[in-house]
KEPA-708490 format. One line per 3 residues: their letters; for each residue x negated, y, z negated of N, C-alpha, C, O. Coordinates in nm, 3 decimals, padded with zeros to 5 digits. Each point is the difference from the previous one (the first is absolute). Example, Ala and Ser with C-alpha at 12.3 -4.5 7.8 and 13.67 -1.06 7.14 Angstrom:
KEPA-708490
AS	-01.319:-00.569:-00.780:00.089:00.119:00.000:-00.090:00.120:00.000:-00.104:-00.002:-00.066  00.139:00.107:00.138:-00.082:00.119:-00.006:00.077:00.109:-00.073:-00.051:00.111:-00.017
END
This chain:
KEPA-708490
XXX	05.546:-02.501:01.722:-00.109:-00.090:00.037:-00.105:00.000:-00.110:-00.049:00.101:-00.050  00.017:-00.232:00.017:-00.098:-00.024:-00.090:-00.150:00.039:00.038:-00.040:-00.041:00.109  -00.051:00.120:-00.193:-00.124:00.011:00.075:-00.090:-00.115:-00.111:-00.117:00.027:-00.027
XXX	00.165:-00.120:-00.015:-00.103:-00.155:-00.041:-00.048:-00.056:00.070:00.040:00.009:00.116  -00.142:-00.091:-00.144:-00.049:-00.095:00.156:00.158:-00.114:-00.026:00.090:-00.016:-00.083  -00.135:-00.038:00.212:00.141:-00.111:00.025:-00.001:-00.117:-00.100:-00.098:-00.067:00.029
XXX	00.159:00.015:-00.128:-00.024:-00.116:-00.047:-00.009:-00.144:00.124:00.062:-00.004:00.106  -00.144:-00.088:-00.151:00.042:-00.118:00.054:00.103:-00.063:-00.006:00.060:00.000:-00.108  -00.016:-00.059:00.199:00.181:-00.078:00.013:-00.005:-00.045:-00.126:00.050:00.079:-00.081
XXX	-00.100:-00.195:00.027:-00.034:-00.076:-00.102:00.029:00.070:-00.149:00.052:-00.075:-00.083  -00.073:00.173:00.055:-00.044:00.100:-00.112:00.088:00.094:-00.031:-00.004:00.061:-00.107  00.087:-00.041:00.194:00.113:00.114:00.061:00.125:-00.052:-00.120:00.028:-00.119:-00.018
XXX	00.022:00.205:-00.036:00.087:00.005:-00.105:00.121:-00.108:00.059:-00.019:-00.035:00.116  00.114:-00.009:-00.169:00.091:-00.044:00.023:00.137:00.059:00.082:00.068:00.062:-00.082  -00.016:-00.061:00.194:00.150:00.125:00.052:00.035:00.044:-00.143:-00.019:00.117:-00.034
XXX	00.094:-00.255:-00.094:00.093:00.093:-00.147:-00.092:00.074:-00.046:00.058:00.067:-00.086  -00.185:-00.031:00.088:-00.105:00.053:-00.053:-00.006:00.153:00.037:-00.018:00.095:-00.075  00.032:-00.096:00.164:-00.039:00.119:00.108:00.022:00.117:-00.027:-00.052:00.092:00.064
XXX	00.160:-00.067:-00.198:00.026:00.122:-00.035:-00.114:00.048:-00.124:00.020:00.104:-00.063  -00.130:-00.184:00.040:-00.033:-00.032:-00.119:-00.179:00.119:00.063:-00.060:00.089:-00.060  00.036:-00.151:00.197:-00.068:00.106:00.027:-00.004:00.145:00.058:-00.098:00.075:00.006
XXX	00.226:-00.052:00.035:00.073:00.144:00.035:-00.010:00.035:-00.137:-00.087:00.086:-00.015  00.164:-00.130:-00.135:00.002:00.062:-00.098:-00.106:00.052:-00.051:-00.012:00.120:-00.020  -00.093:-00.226:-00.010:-00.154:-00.003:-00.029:-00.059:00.190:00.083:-00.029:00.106:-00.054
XXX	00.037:-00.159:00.233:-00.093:00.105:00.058:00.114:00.174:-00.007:-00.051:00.101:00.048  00.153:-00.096:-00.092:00.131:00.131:-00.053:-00.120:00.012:-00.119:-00.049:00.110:00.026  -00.008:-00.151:-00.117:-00.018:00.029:-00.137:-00.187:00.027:00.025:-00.072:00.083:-00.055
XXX	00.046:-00.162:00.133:-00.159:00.040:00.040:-00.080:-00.033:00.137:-00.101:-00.069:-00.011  00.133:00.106:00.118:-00.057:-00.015:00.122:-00.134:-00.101:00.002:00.004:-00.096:00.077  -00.080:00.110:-00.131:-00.115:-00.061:-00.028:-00.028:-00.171:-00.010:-00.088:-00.073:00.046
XXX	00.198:00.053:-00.123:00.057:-00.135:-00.010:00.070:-00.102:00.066:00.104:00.021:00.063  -00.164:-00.139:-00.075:00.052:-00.116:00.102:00.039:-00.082:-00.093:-00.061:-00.005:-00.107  00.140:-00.052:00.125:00.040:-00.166:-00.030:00.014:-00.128:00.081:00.071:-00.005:00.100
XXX	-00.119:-00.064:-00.130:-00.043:-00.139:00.105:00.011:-00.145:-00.075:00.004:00.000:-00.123  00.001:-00.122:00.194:-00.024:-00.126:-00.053:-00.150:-00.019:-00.049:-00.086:-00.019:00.087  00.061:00.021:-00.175:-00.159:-00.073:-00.064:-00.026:-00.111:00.084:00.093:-00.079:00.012
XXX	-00.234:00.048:00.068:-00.020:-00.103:00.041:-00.067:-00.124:-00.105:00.000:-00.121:00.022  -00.062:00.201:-00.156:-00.051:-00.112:-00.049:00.157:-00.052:-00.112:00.022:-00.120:-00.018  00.049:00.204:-00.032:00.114:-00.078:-00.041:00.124:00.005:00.047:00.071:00.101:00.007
XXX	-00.052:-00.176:00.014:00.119:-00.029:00.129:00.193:00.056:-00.050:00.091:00.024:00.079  -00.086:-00.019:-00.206:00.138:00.033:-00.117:-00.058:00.158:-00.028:00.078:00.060:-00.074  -00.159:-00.004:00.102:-00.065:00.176:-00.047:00.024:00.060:00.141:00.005:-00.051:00.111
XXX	00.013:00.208:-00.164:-00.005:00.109:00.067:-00.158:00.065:-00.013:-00.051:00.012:-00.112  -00.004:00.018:00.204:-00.107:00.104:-00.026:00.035:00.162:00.007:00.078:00.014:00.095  -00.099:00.093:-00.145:00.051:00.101:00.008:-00.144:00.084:00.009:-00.074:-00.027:-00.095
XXX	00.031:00.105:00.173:-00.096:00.085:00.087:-00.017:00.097:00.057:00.064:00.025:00.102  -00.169:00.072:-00.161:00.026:00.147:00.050:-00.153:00.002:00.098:-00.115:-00.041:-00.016  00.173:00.097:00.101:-00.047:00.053:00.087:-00.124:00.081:-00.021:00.023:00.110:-00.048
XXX	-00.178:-00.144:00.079:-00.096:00.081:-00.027:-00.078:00.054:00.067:-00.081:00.080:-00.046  00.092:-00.124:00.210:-00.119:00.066:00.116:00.086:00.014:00.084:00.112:-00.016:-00.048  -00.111:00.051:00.200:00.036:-00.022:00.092:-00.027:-00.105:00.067:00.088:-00.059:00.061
XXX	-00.236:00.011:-00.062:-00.074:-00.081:00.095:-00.076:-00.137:-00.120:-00.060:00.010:-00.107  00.094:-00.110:00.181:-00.040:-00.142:-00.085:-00.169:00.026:-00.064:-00.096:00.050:00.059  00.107:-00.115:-00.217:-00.190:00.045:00.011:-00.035:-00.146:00.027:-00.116:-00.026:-00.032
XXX	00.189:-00.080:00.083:-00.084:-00.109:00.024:00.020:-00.042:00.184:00.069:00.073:00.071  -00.116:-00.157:-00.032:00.048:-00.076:00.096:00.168:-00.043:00.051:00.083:-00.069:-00.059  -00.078:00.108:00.131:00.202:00.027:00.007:00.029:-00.141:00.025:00.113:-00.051:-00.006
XXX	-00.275:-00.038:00.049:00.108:-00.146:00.048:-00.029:-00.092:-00.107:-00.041:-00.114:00.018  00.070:00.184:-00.163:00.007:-00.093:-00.103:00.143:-00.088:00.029:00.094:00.026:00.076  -00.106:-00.093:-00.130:00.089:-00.125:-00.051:00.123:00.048:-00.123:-00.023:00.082:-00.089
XXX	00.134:-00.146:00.106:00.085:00.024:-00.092:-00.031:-00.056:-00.117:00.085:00.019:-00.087  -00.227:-00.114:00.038:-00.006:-00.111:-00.105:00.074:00.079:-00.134:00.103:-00.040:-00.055  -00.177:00.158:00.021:00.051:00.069:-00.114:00.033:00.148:-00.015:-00.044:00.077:00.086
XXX	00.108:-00.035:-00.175:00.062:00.114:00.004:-00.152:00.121:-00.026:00.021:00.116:00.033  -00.129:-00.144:-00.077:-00.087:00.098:00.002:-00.032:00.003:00.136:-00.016:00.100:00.070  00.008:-00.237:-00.033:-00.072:00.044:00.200:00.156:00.055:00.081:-00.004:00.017:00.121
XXX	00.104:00.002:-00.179:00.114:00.065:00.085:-00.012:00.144:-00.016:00.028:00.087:00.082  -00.087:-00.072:-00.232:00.000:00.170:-00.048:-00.126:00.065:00.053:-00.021:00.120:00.018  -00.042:-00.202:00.000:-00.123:00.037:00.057:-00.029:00.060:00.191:-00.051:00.095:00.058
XXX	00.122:-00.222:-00.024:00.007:00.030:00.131:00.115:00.092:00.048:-00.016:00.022:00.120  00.108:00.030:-00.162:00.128:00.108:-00.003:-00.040:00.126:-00.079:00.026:00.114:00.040  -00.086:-00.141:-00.148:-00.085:00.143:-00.004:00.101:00.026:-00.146:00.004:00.116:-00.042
XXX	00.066:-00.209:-00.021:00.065:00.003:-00.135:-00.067:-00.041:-00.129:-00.081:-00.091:00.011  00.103:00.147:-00.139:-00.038:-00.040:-00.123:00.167:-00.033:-00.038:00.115:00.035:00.025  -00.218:-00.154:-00.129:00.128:-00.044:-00.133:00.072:00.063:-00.049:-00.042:00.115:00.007
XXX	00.170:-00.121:-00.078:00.077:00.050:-00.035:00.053:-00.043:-00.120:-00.012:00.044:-00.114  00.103:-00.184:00.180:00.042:-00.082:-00.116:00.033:-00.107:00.041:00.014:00.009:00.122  00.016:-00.147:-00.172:00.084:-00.058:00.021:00.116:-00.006:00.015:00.041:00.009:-00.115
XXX	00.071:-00.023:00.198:00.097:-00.005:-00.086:00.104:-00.098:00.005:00.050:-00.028:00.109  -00.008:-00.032:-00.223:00.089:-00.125:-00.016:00.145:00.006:00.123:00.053:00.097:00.055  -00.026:-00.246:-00.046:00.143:00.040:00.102:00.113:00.043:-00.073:00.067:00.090:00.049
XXX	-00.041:-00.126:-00.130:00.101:00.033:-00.123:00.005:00.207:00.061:00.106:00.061:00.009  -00.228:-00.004:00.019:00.008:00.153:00.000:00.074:00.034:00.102:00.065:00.104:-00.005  -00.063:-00.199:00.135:00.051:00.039:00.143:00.109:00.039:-00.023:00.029:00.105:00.057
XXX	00.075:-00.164:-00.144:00.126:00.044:-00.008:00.028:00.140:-00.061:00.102:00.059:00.035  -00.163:-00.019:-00.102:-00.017:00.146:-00.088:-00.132:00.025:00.040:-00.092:-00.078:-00.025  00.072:00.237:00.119:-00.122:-00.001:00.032:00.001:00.104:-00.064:-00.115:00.043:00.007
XXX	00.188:00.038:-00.077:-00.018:00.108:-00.079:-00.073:-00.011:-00.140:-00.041:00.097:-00.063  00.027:-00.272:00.011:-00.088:-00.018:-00.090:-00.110:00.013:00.018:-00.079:00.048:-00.081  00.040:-00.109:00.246:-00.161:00.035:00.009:-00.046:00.124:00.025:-00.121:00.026:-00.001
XXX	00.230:00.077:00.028:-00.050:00.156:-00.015:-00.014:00.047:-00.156:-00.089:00.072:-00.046  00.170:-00.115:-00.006:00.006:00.047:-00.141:-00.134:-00.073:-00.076:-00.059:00.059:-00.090  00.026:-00.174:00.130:-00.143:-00.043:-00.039:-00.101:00.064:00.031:-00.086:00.021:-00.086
XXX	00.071:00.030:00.228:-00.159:00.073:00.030:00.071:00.152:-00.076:-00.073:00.099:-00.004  00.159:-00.094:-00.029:00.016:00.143:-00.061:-00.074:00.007:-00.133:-00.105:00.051:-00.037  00.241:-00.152:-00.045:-00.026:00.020:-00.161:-00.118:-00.099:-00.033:-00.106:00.031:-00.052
XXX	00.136:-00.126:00.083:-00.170:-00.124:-00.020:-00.137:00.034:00.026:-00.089:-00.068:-00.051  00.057:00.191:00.142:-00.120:00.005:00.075:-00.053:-00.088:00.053:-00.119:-00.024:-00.014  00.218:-00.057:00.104:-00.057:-00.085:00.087:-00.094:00.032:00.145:-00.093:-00.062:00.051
XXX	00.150:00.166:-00.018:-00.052:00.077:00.098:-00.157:00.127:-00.033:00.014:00.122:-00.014  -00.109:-00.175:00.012:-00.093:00.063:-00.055:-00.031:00.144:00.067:-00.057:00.103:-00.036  00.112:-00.139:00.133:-00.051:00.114:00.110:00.100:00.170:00.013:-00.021:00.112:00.048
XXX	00.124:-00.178:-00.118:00.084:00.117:-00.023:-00.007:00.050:-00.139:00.080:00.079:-00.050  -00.197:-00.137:-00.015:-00.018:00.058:-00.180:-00.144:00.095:00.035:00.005:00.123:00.005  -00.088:-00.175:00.009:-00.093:00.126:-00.044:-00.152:-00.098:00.088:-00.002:-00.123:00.002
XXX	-00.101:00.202:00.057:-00.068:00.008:00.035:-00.154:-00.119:-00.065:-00.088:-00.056:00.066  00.113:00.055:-00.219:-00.106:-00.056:-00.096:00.061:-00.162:00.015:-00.077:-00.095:00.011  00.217:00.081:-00.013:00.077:-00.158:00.005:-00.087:-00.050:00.114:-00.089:-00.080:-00.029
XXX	00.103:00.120:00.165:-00.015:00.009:00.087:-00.193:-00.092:00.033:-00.048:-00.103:00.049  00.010:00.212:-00.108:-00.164:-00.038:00.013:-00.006:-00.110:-00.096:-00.082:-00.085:00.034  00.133:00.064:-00.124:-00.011:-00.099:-00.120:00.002:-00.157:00.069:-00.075:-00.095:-00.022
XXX	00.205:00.111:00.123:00.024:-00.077:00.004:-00.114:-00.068:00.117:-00.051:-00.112:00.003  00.038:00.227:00.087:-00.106:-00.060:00.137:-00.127:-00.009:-00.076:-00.076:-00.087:00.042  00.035:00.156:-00.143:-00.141:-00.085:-00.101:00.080:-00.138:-00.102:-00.056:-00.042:-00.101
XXX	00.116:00.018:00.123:-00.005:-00.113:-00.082:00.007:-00.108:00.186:-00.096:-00.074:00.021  00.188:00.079:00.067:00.004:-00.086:00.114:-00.157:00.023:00.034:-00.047:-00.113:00.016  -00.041:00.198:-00.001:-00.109:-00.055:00.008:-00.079:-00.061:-00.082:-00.070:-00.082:00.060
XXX	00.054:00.085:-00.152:-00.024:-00.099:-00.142:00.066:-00.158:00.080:-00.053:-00.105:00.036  00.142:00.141:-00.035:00.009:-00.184:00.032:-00.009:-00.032:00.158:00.029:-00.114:00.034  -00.056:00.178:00.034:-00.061:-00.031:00.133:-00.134:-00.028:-00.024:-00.065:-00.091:00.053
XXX	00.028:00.165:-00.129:-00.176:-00.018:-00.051:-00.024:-00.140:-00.038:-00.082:-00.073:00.057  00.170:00.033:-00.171:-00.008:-00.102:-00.031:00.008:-00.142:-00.001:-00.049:-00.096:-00.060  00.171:00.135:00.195:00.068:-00.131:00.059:-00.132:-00.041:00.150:-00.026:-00.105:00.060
XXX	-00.025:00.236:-00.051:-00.107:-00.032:00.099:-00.102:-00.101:-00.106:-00.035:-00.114:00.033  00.000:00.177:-00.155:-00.079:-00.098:-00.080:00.021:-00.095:00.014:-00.060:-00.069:00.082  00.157:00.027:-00.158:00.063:-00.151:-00.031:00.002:-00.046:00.166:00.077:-00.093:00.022
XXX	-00.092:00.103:00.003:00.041:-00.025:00.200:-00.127:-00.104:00.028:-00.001:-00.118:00.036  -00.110:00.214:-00.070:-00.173:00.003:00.054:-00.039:-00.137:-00.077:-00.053:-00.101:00.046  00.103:00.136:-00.198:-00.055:-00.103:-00.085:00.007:-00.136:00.033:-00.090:-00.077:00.033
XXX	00.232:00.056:-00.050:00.082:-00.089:00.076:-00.097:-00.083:00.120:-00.055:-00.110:-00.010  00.056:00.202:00.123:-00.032:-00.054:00.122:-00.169:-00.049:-00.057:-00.038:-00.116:00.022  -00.049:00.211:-00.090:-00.120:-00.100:-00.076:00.031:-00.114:-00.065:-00.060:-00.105:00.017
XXX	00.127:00.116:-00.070:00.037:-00.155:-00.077:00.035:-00.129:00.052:-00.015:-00.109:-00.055  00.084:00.145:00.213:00.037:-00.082:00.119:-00.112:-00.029:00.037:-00.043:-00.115:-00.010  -00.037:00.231:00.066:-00.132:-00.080:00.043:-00.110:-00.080:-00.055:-00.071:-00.085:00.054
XXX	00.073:00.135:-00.182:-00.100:-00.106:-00.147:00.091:-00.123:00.043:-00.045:-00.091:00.070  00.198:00.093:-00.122:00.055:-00.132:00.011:-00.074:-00.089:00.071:-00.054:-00.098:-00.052  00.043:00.142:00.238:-00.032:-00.081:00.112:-00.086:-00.038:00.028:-00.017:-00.095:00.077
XXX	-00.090:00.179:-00.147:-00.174:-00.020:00.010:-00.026:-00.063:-00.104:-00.119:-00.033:-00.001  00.198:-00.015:-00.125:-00.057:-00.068:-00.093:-00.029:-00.167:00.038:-00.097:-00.062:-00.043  00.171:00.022:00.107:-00.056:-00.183:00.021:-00.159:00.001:00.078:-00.093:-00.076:-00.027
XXX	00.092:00.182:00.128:-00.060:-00.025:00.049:-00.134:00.052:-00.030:-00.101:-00.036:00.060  00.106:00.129:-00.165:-00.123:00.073:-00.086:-00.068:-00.129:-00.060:-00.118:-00.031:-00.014  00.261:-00.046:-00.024:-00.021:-00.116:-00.161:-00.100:-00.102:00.052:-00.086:-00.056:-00.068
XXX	00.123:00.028:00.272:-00.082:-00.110:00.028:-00.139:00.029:00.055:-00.080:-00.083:00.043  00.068:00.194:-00.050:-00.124:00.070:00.051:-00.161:-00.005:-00.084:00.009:00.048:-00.113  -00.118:-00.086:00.142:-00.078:-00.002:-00.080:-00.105:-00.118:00.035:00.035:-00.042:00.110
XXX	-00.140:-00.026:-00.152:-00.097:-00.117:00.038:00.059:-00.093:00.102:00.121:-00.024:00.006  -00.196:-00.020:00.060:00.031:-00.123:00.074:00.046:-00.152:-00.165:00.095:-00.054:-00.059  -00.179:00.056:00.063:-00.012:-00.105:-00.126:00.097:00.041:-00.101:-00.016:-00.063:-00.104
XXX	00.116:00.154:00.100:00.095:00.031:-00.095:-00.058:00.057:-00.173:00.086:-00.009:-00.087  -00.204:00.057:00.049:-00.066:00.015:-00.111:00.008:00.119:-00.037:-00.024:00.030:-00.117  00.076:00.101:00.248:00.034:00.148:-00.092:00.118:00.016:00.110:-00.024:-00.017:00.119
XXX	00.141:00.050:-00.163:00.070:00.051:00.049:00.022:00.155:-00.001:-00.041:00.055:-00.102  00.092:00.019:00.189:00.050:00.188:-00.024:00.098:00.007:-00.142:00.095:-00.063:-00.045  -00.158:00.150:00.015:00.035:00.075:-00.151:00.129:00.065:-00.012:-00.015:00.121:00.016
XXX	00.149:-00.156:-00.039:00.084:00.117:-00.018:00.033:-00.004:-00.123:00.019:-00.099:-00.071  -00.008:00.237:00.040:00.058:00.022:-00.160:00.177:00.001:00.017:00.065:00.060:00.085  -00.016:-00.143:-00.194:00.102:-00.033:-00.011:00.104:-00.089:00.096:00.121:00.015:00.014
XXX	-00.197:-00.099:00.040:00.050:-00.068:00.082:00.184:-00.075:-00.029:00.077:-00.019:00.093  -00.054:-00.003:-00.197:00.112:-00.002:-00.021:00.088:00.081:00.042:00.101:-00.054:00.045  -00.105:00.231:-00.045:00.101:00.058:00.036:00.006:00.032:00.154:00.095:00.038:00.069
XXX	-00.246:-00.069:-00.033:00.017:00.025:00.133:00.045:-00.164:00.068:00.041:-00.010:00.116  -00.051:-00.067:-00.175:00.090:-00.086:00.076:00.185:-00.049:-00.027:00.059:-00.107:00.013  -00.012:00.245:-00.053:00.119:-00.028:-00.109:00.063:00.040:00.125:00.122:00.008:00.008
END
């Protein structure tokens, strides 16, 4: 008996497949293999990191971070279908490749969760900016018509071109 959370029907390896995650969890318990929801021809491959979800369990299948998230898994790898048939390549990859960060050393490890926050940081940026730029967009006509009855000073924006782009 597997102790993984259950995959969704949807996501669940293929029956010819099936030996591909027995082989996988013989070589490292820790590890799952599943259908990728955001690419539909990929394997996701996933080790196991909590017991208990750190988000909301009634996420959505949209993408494979809100699947790893809500199951309580980190990334692993991709892995191509071409591998299903030889799953001993994708062991021999997290072996000799260091694909598997978590079975090399402790410093990979942190490297890697400071760099994923680096771009959580950032993607929150670009996120914020964004959504300012939406709202300049929407408020610009109506800034533009704002001003005297008699039309003789209108509201001031600097660079009105890009905010109406």
């Amino acid at each position: 008996m597997s102790l993984h959370v259950p995959v969704p029907p949807h996501l669940r390896l293929e029956p010819y497949c099936a030996h591909v995650a027995e082989y996988i969890e013989r070589h490292d318990p820790e590890l799952r293999i599943r259908k990728s929801a955001e690419k539909r021809w990929c394997y996701v491959l996933e080790r196991r990191c909590r017991r208990a979800p750190a988000t909301n369990a009634g996420l959505g299948d949209y993408s494979d971070l809100h699947i790893q998230a809500r199951d309580g898994y980190v990334h692993v790898s991709l892995v191509h279908p071409q591998y299903m048939t030889r799953p001993w390549n994708i062991v021999r990859g997290l072996l000799e490749e260091g694909v598997d960060l978590f079975a090399q050393s402790a410093h990979k490890v942190a490297d890697e969760l400071d760099y994923e926050e680096r771009w959580a940081k950032e993607s929150r940026r670009r996120r914020r900016l964004g959504l300012f730029r939406d709202i300049a967009v929407d408020a610009f006509p109506i800034l533009d018509r704002l001003g005297n009855r008699d039309g003789t000073e209108r509201t001031r924006i600097s660079v009105p071109d890009r905010a109406a782009a």
